[in-house]
C-alpha positions as CSV (number, residue, x, y, z in Angstrom):
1,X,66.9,98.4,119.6
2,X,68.5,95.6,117.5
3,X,70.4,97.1,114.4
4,X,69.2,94.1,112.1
5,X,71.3,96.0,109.1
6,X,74.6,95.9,110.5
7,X,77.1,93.6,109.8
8,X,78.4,92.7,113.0
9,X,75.2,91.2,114.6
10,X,74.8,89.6,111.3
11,X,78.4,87.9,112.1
12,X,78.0,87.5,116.1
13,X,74.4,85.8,115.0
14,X,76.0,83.4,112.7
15,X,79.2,82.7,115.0
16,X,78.1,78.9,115.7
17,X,79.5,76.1,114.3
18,X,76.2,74.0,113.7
19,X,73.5,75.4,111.0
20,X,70.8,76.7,112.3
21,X,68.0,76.5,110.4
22,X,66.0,80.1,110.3
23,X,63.0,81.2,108.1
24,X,62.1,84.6,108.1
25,X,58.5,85.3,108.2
26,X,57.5,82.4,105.3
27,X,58.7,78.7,104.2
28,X,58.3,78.1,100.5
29,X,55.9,75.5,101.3
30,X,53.4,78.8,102.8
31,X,54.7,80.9,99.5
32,X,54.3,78.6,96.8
33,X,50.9,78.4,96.0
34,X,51.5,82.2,95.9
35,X,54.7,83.0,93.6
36,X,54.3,80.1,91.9
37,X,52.9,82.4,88.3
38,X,55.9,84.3,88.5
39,X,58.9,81.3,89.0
40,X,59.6,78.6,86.0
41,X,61.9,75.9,86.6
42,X,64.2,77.1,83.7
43,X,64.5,80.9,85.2
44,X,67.6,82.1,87.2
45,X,66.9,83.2,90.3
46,X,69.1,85.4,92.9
47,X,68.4,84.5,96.5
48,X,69.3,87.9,98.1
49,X,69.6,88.1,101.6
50,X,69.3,84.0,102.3
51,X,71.2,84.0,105.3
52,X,70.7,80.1,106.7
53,X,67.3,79.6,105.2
54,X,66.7,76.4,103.5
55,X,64.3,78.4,100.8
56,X,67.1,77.2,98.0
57,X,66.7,73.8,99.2
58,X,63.5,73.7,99.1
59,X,63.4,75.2,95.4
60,X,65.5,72.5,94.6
61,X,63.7,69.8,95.5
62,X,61.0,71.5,93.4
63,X,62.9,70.9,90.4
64,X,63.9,74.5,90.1
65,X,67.9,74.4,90.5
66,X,69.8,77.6,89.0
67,X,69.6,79.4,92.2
68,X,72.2,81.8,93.3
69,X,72.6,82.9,97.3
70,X,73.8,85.8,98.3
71,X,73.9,87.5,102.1
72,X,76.7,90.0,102.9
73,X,77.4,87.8,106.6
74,X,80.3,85.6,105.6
75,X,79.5,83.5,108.4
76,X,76.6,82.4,106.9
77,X,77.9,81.8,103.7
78,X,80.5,79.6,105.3
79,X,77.8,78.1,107.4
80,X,75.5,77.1,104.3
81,X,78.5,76.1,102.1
82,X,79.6,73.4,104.5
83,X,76.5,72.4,105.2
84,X,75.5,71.3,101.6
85,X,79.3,70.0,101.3
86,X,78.5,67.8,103.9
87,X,75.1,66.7,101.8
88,X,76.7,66.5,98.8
89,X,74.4,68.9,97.4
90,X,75.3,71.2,94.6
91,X,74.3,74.9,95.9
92,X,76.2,77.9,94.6
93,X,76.4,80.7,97.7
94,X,78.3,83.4,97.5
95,X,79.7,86.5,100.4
96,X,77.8,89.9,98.5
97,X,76.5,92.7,99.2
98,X,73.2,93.3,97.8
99,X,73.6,97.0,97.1
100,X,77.0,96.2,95.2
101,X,77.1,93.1,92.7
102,X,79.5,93.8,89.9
103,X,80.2,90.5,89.9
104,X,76.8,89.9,87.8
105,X,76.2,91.2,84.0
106,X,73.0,93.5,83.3
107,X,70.1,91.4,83.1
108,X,71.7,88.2,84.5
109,X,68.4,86.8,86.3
110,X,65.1,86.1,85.6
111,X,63.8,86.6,89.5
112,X,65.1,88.2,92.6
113,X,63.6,86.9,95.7
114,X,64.1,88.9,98.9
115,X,62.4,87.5,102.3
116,X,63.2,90.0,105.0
117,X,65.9,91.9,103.4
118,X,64.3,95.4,102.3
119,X,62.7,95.5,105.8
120,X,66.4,94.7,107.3
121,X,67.6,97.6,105.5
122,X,65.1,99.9,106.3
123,X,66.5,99.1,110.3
124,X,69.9,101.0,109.7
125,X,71.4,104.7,108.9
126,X,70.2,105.8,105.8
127,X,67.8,103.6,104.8
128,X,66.4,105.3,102.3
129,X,69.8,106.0,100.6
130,X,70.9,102.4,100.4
131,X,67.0,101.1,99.7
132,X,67.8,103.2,97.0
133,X,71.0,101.6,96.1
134,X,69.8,98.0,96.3
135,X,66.5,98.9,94.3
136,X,69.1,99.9,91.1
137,X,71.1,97.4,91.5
138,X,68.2,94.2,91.6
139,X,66.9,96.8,88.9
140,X,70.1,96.4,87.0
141,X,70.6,92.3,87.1
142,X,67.0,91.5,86.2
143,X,66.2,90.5,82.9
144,X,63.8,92.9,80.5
145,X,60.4,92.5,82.2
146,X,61.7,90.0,85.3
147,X,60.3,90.1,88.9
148,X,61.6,91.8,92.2
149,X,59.5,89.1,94.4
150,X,59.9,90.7,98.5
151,X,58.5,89.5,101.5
152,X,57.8,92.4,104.0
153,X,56.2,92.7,107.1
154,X,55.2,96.3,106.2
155,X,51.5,96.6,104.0
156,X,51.6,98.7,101.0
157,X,51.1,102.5,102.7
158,X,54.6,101.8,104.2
159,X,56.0,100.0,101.2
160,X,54.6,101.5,98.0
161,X,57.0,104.7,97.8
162,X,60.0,102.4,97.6
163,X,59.4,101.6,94.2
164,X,59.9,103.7,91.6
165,X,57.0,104.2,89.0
166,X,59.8,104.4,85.8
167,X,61.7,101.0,87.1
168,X,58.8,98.7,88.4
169,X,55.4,97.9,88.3
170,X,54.0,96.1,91.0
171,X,51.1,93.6,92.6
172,X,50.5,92.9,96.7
173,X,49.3,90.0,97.8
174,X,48.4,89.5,102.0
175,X,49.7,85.8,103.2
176,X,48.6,84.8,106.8
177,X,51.4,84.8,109.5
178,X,52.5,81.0,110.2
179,X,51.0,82.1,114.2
180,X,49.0,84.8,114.5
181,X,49.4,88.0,116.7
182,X,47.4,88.3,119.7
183,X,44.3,90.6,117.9
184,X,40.8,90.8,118.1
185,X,40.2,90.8,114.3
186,X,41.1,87.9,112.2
187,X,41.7,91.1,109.4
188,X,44.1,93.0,111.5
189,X,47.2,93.3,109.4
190,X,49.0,92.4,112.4
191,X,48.0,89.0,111.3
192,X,49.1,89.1,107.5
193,X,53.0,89.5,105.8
194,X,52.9,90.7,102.2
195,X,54.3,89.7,99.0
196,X,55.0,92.4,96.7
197,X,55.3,91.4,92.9
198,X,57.5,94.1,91.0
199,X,57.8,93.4,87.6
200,X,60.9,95.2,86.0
201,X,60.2,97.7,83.2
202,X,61.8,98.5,80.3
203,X,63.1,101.5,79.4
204,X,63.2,103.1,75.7
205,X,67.0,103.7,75.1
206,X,65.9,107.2,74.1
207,X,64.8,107.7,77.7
208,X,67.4,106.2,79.4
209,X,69.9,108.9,78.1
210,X,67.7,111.3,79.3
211,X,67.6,110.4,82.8
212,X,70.9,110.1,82.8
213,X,71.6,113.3,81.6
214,X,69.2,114.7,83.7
215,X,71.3,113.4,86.8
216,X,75.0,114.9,86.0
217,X,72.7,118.2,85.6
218,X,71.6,117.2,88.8
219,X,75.0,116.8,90.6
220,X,76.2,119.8,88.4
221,X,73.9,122.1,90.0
222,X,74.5,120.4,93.6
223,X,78.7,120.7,93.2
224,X,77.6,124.6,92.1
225,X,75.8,125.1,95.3
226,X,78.1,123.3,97.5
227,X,80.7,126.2,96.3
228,X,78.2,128.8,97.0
229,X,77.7,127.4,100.3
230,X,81.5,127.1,101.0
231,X,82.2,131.0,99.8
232,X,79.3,131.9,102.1
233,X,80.7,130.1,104.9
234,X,84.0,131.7,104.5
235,X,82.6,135.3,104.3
236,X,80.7,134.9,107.5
């Protein structure tokens, strides 16, 4: 099975010298008449994930330009960069890792888009630990009341407990596959992607302290029971 969240077949994929052109599952042209409520032309937007997609592009030539790309393959990055060099495009990519991006301030964007990338996660070791990760840190650079937009192949039963009641609230929408699966029913959601709307929260100062004092009690009481567990092992 194809480990679609490592690094290296993210690197070996994007050893060629040419671009190659790849969309997963939607084109904006399929996705516009569906996000377009939720993206301005003025917003900033953080492409996360873009790998060689021509989604940017294709926002710019929609008049909405202050796009930031991010994917953690440096291949691709080099790939895209020389690409719109050659064009004499302005594009602004950058080598990141989704799940660490210091290099933004708190609430730097308006919109995080994110075709493909949760579910690409969700292929590796710990999946739920670095979902985790990533969700605080898109969480972290959205603007008060932005939007998380993904594109998953999974419908909401397998997607829903992902995001956190306190940090998001959330809309799905079902978009057609550009070819559909070979299925009886034209309903099967073998047939449909989904776009997931999560709309950051904001959270009272009051109760952010909370919560985060509620988590050092919470690895307090783990580093207490860690030593338990280490003075029991050393009994036996």
């Amino acid at each position: 099975m194809t480990d679609y969240s490592s690094l290296s077949y993210w690197e070996n994929r994007y050893t060629n010298e040419h671009l190659e052109i790849f969309e997963w599952y939607q084109t904006y042209e399929t996705l516009k008449e569906k996000i377009s409520d939720y993206i301005k032309p003025t917003d900033k937007i953080l492409n996360a994930g873009c790998g060689t997609s021509k989604f940017a592009e294709d926002l710019y030539i929609d008049d909405i330009k202050d796009v930031t790309n991010i994917d953690f393959s440096e291949n691709a990055i080099k790939i895209m960069v020389e690409f719109y060099q050659e064009q004499q495009v302005e594009m602004n990519y950058k080598r990141m890792n989704v799940c660490e991006m210091g290099e933004f301030k708190d609430k730097t964007f308006d919109v995080v888009f994110d075709k493909a990338l949760l579910d690409t996660i969700l292929c590796g070791e710990n999946a739920l630990l670095v979902v985790e990760k990533m969700m605080k840190e898109v969480y972290r650079v959205l603007k008060d009341e932005g939007y998380y937009i993904i594109i998953s192949n999974a419908s909401e039963e397998g997607r829903k407990l992902m995001f956190d009641k306190d940090m998001w609230e959330y809309t799905v929408m079902e978009i057609e596959k550009p070819s559909k699966v070979l299925v009886i029913e034209d309903k099967d959601p073998k047939n449909f992607h989904y776009i997931y709307v999560l709309k950051k929260k904001v959270v009272e100062p009051h109760k952010k302290e909370e919560e985060e004092k509620k988590e050092e009690e919470k690895k307090e009481e783990e580093k207490k029971d860690n030593k338990k567990d280490d003075k029991n092992a050393k009994k036996k």
